[in-house]
C-alpha positions as CSV (number, residue, x, y, z in Angstrom):
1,X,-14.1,75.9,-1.7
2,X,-17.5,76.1,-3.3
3,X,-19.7,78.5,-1.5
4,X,-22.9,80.1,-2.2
5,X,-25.6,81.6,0.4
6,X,-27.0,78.2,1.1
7,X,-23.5,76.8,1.4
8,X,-20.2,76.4,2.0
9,X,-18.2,73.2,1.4
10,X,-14.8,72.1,0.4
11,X,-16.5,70.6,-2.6
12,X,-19.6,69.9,-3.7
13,X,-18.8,66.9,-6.3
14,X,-17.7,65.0,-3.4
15,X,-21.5,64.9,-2.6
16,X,-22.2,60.9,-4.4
17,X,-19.5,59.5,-1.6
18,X,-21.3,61.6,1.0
19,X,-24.5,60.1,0.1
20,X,-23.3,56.5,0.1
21,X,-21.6,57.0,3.5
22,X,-25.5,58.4,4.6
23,X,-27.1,55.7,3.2
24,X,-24.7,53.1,5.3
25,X,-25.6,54.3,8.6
26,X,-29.3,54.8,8.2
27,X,-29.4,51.1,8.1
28,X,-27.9,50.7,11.1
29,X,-30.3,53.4,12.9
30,X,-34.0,51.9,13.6
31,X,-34.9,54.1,16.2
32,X,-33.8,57.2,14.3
33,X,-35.9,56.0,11.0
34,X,-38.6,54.5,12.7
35,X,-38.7,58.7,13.7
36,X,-38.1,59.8,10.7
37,X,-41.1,58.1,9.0
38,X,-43.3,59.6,12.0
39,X,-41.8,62.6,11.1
40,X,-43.0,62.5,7.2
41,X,-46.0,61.7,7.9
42,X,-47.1,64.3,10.7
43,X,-44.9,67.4,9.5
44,X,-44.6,68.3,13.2
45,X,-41.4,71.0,11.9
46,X,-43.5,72.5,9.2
47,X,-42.2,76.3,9.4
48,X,-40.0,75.9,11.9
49,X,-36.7,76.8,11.6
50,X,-33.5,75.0,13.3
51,X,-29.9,76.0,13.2
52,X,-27.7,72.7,14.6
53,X,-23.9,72.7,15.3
54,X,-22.5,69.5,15.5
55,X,-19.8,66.8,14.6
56,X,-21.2,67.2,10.8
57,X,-20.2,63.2,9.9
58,X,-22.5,60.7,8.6
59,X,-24.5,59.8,11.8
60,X,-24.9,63.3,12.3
61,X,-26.2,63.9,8.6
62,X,-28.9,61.9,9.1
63,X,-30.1,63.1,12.0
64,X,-30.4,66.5,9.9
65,X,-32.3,64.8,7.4
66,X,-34.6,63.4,9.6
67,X,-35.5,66.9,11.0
68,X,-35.8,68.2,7.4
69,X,-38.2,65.0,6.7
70,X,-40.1,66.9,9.5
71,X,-40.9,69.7,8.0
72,X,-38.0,71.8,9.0
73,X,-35.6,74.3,7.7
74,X,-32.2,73.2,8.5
75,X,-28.2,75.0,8.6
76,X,-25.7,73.7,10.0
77,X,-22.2,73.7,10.9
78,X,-19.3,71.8,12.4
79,X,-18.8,71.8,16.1
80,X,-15.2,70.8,15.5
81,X,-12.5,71.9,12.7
82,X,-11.0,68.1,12.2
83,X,-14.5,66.3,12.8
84,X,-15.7,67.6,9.5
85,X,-16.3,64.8,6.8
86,X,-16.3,66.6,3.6
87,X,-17.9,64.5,1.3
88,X,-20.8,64.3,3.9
89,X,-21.5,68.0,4.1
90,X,-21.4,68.2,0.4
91,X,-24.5,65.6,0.2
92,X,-26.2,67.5,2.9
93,X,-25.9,70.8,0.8
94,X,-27.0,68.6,-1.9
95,X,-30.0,67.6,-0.5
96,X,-31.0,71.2,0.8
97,X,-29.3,71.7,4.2
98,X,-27.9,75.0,4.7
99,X,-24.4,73.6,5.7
100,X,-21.1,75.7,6.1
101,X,-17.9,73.5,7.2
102,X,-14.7,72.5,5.6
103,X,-12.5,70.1,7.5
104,X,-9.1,72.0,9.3
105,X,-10.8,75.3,9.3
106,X,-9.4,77.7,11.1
107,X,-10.7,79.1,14.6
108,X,-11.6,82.5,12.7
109,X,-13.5,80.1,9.8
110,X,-15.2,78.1,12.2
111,X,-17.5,81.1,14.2
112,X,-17.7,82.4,10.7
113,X,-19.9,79.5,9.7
114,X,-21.2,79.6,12.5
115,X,-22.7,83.1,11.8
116,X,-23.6,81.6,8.6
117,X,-25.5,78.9,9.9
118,X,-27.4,81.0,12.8
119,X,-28.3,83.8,9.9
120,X,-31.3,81.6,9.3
121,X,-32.8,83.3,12.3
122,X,-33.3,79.7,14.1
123,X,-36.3,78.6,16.4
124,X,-34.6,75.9,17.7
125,X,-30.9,75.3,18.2
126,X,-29.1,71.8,18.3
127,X,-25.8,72.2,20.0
128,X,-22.4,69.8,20.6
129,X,-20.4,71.8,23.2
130,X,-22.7,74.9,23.9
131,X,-20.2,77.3,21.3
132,X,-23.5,78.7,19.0
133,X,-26.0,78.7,21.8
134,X,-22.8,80.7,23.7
135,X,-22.6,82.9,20.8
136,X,-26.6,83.7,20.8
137,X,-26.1,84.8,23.9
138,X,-22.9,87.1,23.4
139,X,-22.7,88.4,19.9
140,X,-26.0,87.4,18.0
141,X,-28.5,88.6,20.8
142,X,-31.0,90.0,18.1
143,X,-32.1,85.9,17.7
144,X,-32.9,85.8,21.7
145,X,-36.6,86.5,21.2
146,X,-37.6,84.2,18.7
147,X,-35.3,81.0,20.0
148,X,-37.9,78.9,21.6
149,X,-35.0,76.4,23.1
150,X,-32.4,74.8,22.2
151,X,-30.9,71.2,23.2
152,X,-27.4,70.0,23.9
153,X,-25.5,67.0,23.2
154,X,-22.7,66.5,25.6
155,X,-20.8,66.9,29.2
156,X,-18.8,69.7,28.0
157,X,-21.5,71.9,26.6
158,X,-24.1,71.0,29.8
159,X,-21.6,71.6,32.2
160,X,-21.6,75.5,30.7
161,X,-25.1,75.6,30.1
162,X,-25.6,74.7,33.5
163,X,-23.4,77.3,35.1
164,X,-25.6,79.6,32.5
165,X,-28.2,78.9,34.6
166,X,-26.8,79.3,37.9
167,X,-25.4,83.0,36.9
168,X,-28.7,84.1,35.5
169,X,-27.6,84.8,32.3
170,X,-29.5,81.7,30.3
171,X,-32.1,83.5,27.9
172,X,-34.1,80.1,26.9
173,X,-34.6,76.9,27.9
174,X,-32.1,73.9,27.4
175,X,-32.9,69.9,27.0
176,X,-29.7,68.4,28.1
177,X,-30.0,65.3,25.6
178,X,-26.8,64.4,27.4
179,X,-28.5,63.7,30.9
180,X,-31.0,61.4,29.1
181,X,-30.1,57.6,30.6
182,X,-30.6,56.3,26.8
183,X,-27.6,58.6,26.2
184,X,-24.7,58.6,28.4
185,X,-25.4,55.5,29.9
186,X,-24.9,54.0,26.3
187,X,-23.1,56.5,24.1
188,X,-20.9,58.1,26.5
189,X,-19.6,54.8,28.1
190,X,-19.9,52.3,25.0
191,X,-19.4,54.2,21.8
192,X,-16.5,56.5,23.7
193,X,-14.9,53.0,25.0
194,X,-15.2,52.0,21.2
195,X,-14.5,55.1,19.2
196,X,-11.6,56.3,21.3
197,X,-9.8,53.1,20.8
198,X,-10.3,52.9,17.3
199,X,-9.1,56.7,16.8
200,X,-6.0,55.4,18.4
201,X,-5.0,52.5,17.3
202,X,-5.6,53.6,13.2
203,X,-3.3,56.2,13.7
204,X,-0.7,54.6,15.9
205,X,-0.8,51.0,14.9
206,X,0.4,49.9,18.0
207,X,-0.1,47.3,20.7
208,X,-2.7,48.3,23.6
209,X,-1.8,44.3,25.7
210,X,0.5,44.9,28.2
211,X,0.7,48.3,27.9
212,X,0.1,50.8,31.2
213,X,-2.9,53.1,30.4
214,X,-3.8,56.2,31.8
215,X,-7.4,57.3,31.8
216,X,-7.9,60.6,33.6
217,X,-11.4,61.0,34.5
218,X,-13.7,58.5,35.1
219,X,-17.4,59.5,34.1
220,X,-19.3,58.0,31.9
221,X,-16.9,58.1,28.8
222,X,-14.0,57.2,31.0
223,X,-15.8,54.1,32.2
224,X,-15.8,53.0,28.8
225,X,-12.4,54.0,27.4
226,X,-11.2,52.2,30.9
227,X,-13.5,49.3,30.2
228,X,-12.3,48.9,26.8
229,X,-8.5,49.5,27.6
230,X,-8.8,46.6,30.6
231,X,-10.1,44.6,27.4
232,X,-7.2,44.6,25.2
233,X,-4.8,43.7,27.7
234,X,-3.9,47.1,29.1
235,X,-2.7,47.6,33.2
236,X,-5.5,50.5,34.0
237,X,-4.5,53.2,35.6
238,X,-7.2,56.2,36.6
239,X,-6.7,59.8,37.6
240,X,-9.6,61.6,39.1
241,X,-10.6,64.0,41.7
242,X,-13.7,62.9,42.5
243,X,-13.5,60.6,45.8
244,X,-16.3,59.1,44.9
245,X,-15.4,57.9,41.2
246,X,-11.9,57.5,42.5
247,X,-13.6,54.8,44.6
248,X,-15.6,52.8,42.0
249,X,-12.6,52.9,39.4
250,X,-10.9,51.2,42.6
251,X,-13.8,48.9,43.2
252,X,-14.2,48.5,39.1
253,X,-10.5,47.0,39.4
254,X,-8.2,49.6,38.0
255,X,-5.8,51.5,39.7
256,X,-6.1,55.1,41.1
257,X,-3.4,57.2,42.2
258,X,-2.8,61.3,41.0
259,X,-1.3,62.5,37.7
260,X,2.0,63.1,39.2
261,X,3.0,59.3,40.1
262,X,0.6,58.1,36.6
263,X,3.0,59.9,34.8
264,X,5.7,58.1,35.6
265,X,4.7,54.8,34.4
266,X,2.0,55.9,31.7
267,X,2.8,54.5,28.0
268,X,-1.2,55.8,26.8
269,X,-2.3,58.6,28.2
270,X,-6.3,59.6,27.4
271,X,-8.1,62.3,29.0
272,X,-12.2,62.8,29.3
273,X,-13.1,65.5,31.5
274,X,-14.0,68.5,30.7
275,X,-11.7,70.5,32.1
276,X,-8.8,72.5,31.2
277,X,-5.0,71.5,31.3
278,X,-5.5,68.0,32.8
279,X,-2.1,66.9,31.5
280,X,0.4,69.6,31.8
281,X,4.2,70.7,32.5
282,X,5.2,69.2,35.5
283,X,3.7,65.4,34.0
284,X,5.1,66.1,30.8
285,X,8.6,66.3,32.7
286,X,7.7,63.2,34.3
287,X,6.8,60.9,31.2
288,X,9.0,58.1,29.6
289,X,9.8,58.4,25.7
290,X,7.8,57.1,23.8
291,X,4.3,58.2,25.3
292,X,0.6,58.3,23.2
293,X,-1.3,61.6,24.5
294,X,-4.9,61.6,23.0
295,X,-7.8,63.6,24.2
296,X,-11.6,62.4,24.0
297,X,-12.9,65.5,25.8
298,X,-15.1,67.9,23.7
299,X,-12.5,70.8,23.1
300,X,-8.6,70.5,22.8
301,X,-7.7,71.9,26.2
302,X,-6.9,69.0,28.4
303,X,-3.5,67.9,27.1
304,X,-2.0,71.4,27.6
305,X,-0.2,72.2,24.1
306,X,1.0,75.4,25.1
307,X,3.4,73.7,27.8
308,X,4.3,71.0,25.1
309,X,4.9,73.3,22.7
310,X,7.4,75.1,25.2
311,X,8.9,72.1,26.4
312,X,9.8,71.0,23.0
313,X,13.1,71.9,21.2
314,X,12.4,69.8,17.7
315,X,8.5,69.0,16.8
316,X,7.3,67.1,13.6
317,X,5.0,65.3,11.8
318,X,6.1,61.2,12.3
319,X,2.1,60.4,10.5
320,X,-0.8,61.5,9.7
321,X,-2.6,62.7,13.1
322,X,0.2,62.5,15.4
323,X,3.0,65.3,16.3
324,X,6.1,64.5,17.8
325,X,7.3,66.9,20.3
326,X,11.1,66.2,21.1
327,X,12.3,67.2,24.4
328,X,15.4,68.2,25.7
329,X,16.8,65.3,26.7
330,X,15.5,63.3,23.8
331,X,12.5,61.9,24.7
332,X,9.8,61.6,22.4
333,X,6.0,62.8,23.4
334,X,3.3,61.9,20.6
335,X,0.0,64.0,20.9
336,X,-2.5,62.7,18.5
337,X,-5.3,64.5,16.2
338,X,-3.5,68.2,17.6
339,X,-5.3,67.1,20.9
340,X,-8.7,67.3,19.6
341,X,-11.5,64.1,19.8
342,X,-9.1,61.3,18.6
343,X,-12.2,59.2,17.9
344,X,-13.9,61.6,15.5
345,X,-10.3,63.7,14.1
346,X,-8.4,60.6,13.2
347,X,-11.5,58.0,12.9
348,X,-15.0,57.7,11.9
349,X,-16.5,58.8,15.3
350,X,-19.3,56.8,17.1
351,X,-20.8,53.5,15.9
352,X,-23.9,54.1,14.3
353,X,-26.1,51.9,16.2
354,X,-25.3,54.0,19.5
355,X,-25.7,57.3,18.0
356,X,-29.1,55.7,16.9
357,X,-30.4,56.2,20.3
358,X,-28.2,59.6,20.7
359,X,-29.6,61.1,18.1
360,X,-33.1,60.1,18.0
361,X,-33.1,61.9,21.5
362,X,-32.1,64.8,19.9
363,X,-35.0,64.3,17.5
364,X,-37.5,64.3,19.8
365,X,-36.1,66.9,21.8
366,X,-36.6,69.3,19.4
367,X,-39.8,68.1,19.0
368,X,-40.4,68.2,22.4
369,X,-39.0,71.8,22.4
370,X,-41.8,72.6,19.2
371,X,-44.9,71.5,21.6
372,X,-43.7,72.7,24.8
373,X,-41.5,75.3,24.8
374,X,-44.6,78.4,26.2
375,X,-44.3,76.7,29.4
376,X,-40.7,76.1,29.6
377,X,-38.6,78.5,31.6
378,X,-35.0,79.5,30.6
379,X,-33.7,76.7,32.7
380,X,-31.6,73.4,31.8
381,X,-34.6,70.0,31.3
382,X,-34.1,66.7,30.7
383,X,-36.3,65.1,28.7
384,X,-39.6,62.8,30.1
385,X,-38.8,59.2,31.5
386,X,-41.1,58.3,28.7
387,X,-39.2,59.4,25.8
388,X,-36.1,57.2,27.6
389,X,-38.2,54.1,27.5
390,X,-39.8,54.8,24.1
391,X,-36.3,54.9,22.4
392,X,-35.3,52.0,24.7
393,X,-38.1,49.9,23.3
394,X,-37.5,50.7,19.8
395,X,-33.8,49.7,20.1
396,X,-35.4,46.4,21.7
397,X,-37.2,45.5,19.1
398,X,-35.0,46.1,16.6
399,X,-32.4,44.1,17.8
400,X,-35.1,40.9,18.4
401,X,-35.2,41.0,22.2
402,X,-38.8,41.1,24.3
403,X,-38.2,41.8,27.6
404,X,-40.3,40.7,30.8
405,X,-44.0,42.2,31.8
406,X,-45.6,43.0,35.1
407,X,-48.9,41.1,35.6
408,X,-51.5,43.2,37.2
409,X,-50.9,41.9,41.1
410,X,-47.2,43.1,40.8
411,X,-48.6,46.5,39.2
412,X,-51.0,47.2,42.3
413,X,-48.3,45.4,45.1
414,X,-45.7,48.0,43.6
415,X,-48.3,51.2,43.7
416,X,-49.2,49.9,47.4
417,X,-48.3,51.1,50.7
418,X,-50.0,48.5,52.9
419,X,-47.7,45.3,52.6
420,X,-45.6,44.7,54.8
421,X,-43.1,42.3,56.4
């Protein structure tokens, strides 16, 4: 590893295919550059400090550059071991980011660099999963009073942030970039669909068509896994507890019925919850050989390993991102990427023209978090309708589409009260 105080990579001569990968995506990102030159030329993070830990790959390097274009100090750090692209964080350190991440770091090297990354003493803190801004609150408390707010990224880390809140113990305010509509109504249901698949099917190489596939949960990102799956050919099967989503993914045109009768007939198996130990013992005993488990939930808890890991008597490596786990009476169970996001461990992660919008959210939520945050309360935000329908608009335009326009009658029927029948 090459490590100094400003960073720590695997290498830094990988840096040249880091910067190439950079320089790919950006043009594929108009919202996110059209911000970026706003940025340069206003300065708005001129002193401020911000410590970000997320999915350090090349949509998410340029996000990091963008905020540097603004003015701002920036460290950084992975918010997952195998998500890690290392050529990518070499060019960041190369182009001044404090960054700290090597791909397959361990648990204990992971909140190491984290430490690293928050030592900067951050204003602002961009989070993927709520692990530094939980780590603020625990270990690095010192920080608490000069942490104007910090913004988060995605189910997993709002859902936490949001039971924070709740018990009391949040110290500063949160934008949940996640809640924005220009973010999970488009990256969680159509880059997830995408990315998942593509995770999969590079490490597998096998057929989705006429395959049964199991998708347990069914928000936003399992909408769009289910919605891609239904593409390829795939019988659709959904396990959730929610009646309500139980009752669109029935309406939508999939199946529903619990995890104990989907695995039975399962041959893909992909959860996107949030929650812990979705896929356990008892459905492992239920499964055919054969099986693909994959996980596109933010940490590696819902495909319960431990149980696997017991139930196994013979466990190897078949390829790269898959483990075998050999049960007792010879079937096979394949878990892919060690359980962790499949799209981003074992592929490239979200297309860039999605995370355009994703990330140019988190752009201006710091931003928003620079100008606002003495009146903000330590409480979870979403961000103004307006920002929404600014970054909608951009991502109109830059695709070629004009959309319709209310005249002035429609304007003043809408805003009145009078009309009637």
């Amino acid at each position: 590893m090459d490590c100094t105080k400003n960073y720590c990579v695997k290498d830094i001569r990988l840096a040249p295919s880091g910067e190439k990968k950079i320089d790919w995506v950006s043009r594929f990102m108009p919202v996110l550059q059209s911000i970026r030159e706003d940025f340069e030329e206003k300065k708005p993070f001129k002193g401020v400090k911000i410590a970000a830990t997320l999915h350090l790959e090349m949509k998410t390097a340029f996000l990091l550059l963008t905020l540097k274009a603004g003015g701002a100090e920036v460290s950084a750090t992975a918010s997952n071991p195998l998500s890690t692209q290392d050529d990518v964080v070499a060019a960041l350190a190369k182009a001044g980011v404090r960054v700290y991440a090597v791909r397959g770091e361990s648990r204990e090297g992971y909140y190491e660099n984290m430490h690293r990354a928050l030592d900067i003493e951050p204003n602002i803190i961009i989070d993927d999963g709520a692990d530094m801004i939980s780590v603020v609150h625990r270990e690095r408390t010192e920080f608490i009073d000069n942490i104007w707010g910090a913004s988060e990224e995605t189910t997993t880390g709002v859902i936490r942030l949001r039971t924070m809140e709740k018990d009391r113990v949040l110290k500063f305010p949160i934008i949940a970039v996640n809640d924005s509509y220009t973010k999970y109504l488009f990256d969680n249901r159509y880059r997830t669909g995408q990315s998942t698949w593509d995770g999969i099917i590079r490490t597998t190489n096998l057929l989705v068509a006429g395959k049964n596939v199991v998708v347990v949960g069914y928000g936003w990102c399992g909408r769009g896994i289910a919605m891609r799956a239904r593409g390829f050919g795939a019988t659709v099967i959904v396990a959730e507890v929610d009646p309500i989503r139980s009752l669109e993914a029935r309406m939508d045109g999939f199946l529903v019925m619990p995890m104990t009768e989907a695995a039975k007939v399962g041959d893909i198996f992909i959860t996107a919850t949030g929650d812990i130990n979705c896929i356990r013992r008892e459905h492992f005993e239920l499964m055919k050989d054969g099986v693909i488990l994959a996980n596109a939930g933010h940490f590696d808890v819902e495909i319960s390993k431990p149980d696997l890991e017991a139930l196994a008597v013979e466990i190897n490596q078949p390829r790269p991102n898959i483990t075998e786990y050999k049960m007792k009476d010879g079937r096979r169970l394949y878990l892919l990427a060690e359980g962790r996001l499949v799209n981003l461990a074992a592929a490239d992660g979200h297309p860039a023209e999605i995370m355009d919008m994703s990330f140019a959210l988190q752009a201006k939520a710091a931003e928003y978090i620079r100008n606002n945050h003495d009146t903000l309360e330590p409480k979870v935000y979403v961000l103004p309708r307006e920002i929404d329908e600014m970054v909608a608009r951009i991502k109109l335009k830059a695709m070629g589409i004009e959309i319709e326009q209310l005249t002035e009658e429609q304007r003043k029927y809408l805003k009145s009260w009078e009309h009637g029948t």
